[in-house]
N, C-alpha and C positions, 0 to 999 in steps of 0.2 A: 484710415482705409477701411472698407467696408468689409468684413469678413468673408461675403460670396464673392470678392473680386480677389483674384490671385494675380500676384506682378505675373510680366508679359517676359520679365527677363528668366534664361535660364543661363546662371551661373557657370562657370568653366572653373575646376578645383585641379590645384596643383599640390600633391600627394607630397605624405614623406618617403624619401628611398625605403625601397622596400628589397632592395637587390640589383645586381650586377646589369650594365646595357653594354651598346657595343661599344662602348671607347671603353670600358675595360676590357676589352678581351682581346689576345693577340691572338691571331691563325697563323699557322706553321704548317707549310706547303714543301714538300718534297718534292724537287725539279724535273726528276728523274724517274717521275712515277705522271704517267698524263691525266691518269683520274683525279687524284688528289688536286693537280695545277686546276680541274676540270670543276670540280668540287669546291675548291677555294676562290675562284671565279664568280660563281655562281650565289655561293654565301653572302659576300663580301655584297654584290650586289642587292641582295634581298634585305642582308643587317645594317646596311650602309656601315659597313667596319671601315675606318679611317683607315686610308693606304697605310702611314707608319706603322699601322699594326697588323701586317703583312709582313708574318718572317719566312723568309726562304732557307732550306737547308737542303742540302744534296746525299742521297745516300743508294746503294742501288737495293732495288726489289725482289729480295730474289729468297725471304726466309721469313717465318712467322715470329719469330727471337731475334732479337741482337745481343750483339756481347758487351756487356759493361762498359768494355775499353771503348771499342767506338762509339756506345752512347755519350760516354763522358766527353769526347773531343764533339761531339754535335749540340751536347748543352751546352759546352762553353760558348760556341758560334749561337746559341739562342739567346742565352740569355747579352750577350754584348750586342744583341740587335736588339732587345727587350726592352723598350719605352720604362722609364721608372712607375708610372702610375697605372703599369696592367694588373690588374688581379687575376687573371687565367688564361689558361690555355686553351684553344682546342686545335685538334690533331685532325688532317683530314684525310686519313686512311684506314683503312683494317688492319694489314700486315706494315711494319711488327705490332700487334698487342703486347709484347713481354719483353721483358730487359733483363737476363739472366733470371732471376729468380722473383723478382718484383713485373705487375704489369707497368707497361709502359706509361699509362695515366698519373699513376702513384709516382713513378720513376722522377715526369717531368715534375712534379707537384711538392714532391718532399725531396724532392733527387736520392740519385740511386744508394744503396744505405742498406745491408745484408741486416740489419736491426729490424727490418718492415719484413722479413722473408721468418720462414722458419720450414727445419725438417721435420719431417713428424709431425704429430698432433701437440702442437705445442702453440703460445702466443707471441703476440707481436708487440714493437714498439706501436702503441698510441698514436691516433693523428690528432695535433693540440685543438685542429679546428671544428674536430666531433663535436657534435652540442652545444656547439656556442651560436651565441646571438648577433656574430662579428658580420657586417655588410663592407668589410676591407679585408679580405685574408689576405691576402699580402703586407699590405702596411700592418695587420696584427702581430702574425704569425710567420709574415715570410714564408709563406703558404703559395702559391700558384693552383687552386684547384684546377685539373685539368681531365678533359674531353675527348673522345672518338669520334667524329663524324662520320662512322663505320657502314662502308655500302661495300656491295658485291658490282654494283653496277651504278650509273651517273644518273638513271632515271630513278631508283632506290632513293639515291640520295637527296637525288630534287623535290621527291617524295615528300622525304623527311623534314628537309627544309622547310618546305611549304607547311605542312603542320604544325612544325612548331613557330611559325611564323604566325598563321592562321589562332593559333591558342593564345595567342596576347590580349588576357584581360574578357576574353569571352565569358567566363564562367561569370565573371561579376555583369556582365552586360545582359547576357541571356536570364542570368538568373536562376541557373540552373548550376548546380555544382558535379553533378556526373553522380555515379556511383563508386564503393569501391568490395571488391570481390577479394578475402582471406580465405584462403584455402590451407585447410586439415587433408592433409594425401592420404592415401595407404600406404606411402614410404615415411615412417614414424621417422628416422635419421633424418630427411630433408624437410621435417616441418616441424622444428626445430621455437620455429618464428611463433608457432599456438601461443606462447605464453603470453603475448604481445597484446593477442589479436582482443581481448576484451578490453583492453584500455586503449585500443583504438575505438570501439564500438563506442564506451562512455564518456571519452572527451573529444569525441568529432561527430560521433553519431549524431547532434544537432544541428551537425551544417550540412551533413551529405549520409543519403542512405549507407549504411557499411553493414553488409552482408558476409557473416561465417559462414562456410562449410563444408562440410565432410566428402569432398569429392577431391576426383584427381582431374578435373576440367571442369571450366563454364563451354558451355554452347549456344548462340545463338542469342547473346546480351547485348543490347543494340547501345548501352551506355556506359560502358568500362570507362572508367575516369585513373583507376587502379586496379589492379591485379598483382596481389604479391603470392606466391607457391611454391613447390618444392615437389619436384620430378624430377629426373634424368632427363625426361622427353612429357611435353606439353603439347596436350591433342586438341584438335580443332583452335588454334588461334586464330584461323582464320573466318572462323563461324562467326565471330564477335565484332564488333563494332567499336573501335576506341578513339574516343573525344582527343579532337588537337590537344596536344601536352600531356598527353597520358602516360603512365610508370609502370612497366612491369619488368618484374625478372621473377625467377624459378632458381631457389637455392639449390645448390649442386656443385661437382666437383672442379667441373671443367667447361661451367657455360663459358665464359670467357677465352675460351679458346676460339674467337672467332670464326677462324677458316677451317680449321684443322680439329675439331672434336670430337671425341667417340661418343658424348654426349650432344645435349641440343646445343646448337649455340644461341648465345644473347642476341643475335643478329636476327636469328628466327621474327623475338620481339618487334623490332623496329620493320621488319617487311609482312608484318599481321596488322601492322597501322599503331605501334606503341610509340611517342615521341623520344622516349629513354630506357636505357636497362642496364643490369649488370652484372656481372658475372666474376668467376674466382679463374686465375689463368695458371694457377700451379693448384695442386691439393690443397686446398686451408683446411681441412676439415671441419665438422658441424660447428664451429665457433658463432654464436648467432651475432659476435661482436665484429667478426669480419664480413658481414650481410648488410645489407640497409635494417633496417630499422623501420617499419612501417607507418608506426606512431610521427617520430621524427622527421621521418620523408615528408609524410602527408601535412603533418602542421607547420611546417617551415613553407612549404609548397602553399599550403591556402591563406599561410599570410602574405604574400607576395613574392616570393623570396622564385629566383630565377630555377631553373630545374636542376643545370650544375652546382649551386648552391645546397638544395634541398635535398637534391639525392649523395653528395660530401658529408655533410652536416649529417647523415644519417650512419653513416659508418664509421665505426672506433679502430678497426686494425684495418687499412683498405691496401694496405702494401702488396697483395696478393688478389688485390681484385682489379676489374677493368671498368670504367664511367663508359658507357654510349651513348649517343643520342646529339639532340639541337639545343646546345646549352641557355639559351636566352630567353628559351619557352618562356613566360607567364601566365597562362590561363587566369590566375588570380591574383592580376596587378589592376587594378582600376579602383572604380565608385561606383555607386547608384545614387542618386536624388530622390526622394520623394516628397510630396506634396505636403506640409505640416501647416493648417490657420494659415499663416501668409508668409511662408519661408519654406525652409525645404530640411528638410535633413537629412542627413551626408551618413552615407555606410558604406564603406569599404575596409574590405579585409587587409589592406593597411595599416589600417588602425588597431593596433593590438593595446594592451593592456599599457594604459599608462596613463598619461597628464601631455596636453598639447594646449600650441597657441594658435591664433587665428590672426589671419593678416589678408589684405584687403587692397586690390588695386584696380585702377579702370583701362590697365592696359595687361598685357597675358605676361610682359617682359616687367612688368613693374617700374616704379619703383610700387614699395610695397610695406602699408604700414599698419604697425599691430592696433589689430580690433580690441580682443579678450586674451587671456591668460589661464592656464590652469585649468584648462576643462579635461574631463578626467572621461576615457575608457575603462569600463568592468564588464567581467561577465554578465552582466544586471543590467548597465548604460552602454550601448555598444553602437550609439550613431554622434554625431554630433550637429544640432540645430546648429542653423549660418546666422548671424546675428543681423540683424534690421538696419539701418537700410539696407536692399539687397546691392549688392556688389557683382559685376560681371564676371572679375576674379578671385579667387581666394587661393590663399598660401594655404597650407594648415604642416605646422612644425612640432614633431617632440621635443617634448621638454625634456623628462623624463621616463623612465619604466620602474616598473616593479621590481624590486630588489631581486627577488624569483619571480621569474618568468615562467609564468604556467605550466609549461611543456619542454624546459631549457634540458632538464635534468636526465640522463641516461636508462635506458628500462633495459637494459639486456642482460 
């Protein structure tokens, strides 16, 4: 084949998991509340969530807390309606956020468990699924990572939806990975997170601008992809612009108090156009291990890794905080192709650090049979050429990882 002629075919690549879709996720709808049934409706359609994974529960509306005891007779009616192979939750209301002393999210996720609470300034039992590389918490850990689909109103929420629906796999298509904005406040107590913030700048700074600074607000940033802070109250949210699947929250005492805070709430976030947030629903205080985690949100997040995933994975004591948002976001689930002599090759942020096989079919369903073996991801090689003949479709499978994983390890 002549060098100035390039095939006519372009390739169609089938990715390794990178994270959760909708047949893992159950939604849990409370009958008795019309927004949520309104809300659950409306998801279900956009996620295509398999009916069986439509739990109903009955409780009535009428407080921002519930009390243990009736949480615990409403898990057991959950989980007996719980398909075996869901790994999460999500929750389609505001109220209740809280389950006596733990938030509701943590409650459904690790069930309720006075170990995840604490008085005082004191710590919490561990979530085992902080910082791990697991794409099954469930079948790991017996884990349910679980979610708020958290609106004030049904348009809010359609909002929300629609963007995190709209961020799948964009950043890899557009090519454009957003920004991310770390903020240093003038409330030294709530930025806490500074210590973080350079080893976010030196192991992501080459895939996405990340900007420190010493302010107590951006204004007027038309490409927030991230925003992590620390305020009571966060000014001008709405001056800014944030990319479908975008994360922010503001360390503080009581973001997490959805409806009811004498502080901002994490809700603020999602109706200033943020796809996820979150916030602490009882006192944890400045524990930077009960917060996300910047570093680890963000690099789970631009490997693929769904937004309930990546913002879980980012907190070590979350018993006392609340998850928000449209858990299935991926902004950075896809590929690119480009043009290489007479083949193409393959980058996407899928591809993390490791050793993969290539497999080869001329229909999308397969069957499907191995090309090469052992082609190896590094910081150094980070695409993989398609091998000659070109092929309509391609598998591409891990083999293996790095015994450490780059970014697996806890910084807080």
């Amino acid at each position: 084949m002549s060098a100035n002629v390039f095939p006519k075919i372009v390739p169609q690549i089938v990715l390794p998991d990178s994270g959760l879709v909708a047949k893992d996720l159950a939604v849990i709808v409370n009958t008795e509340d019309p927004l949520s049934v309104q809300i659950a409706g409306y998801y279900q359609q956009q996620r295509q969530i398999p009916p069986e994974n439509i739990i109903t529960i009955s409780f009535k509306v009428d407080k921002p807390v519930m009390r243990p005891g009736e949480f615990a007779v409403l898990k057991k009616i959950v989980e007996a309606k719980t398909p075996k192979h869901i790994q999460a939750y999500l929750l389609t209301w505001a109220d209740p956020y809280r389950v006596g002393c733990m938030s509701i999210s943590s409650a459904f996720a690790l069930g309720f468990d006075s170990r995840y609470c604490a008085k005082g300034c004191k710590l919490t039992a561990a979530s085992q699924y902080a910082g791990t590389n697991s794409l099954r918490p469930y079948d790991d850990f017996s884990i349910r990572p679980t979610m708020l689909l958290a609106a004030a109103n049904f348009e809010e929420a359609k909002a929300l939806i629609d963007r995190g629906v709209a961020a799948d796999g964009q950043m890899v298509a557009n090519g454009n990975n957003g920004k991310a904005y770390l903020l240093e406040t003038s409330d030294k107590a709530r930025s806490v997170r500074k210590s973080v913030f350079p080893s976010v700048q030196l192991l992501l700074g080459n895939k996405l601008p990340v900007t420190i600074l010493k302010a107590n607000a951006i204004r007027n940033r038309k490409d927030v992809m991230f925003y992590f802070t620390g305020k009571k109250f966060v000014a001008d949210i709405d001056s800014n612009t944030f990319l479908p699947g975008a994360m922010a929250d503001h360390l503080t005492s009581a973001g997490g108090k959805l409806t009811n805070s004498r502080q901002m709430s994490a809700l603020r976030w999602l109706e200033g156009g943020a796809t996820g947030s979150y916030g602490a629903v009882v006192e944890p205080c400045n524990f930077p291990g009960k917060f996300p985690n910047p570093l680890i949100a963000m690099s789970n997040y631009m490997q693929g890794s769904s937004l309930i995933e990546a913002y879980w994975k980012s907190v070590i004591m979350p018993g006392q905080g609340v998850f928000i948002g449209e858990p299935l976001a991926k902004p950075y689930m896809g590929y690119r192709l480009k043009k290489r002599n007479n083949s193409y090759a393959l980058f996407s942020p899928v591809l993390t650090r490791g050793y993969y096989k290539i497999l080869t079919s001329s229909q999308k369903t397969g069957p499907f049979t191995l090309v090469t073996s052992g082609i190896e991801i590094t910081p150094y090689q980070q695409f993989i050429t398609l091998p000659q003949p070109l092929s309509p479709f391609y598998k591409i499978e891990r083999l293996q990882n790095y015994a450490q994983p780059l970014l697996s390890s806890p910084l807080f």
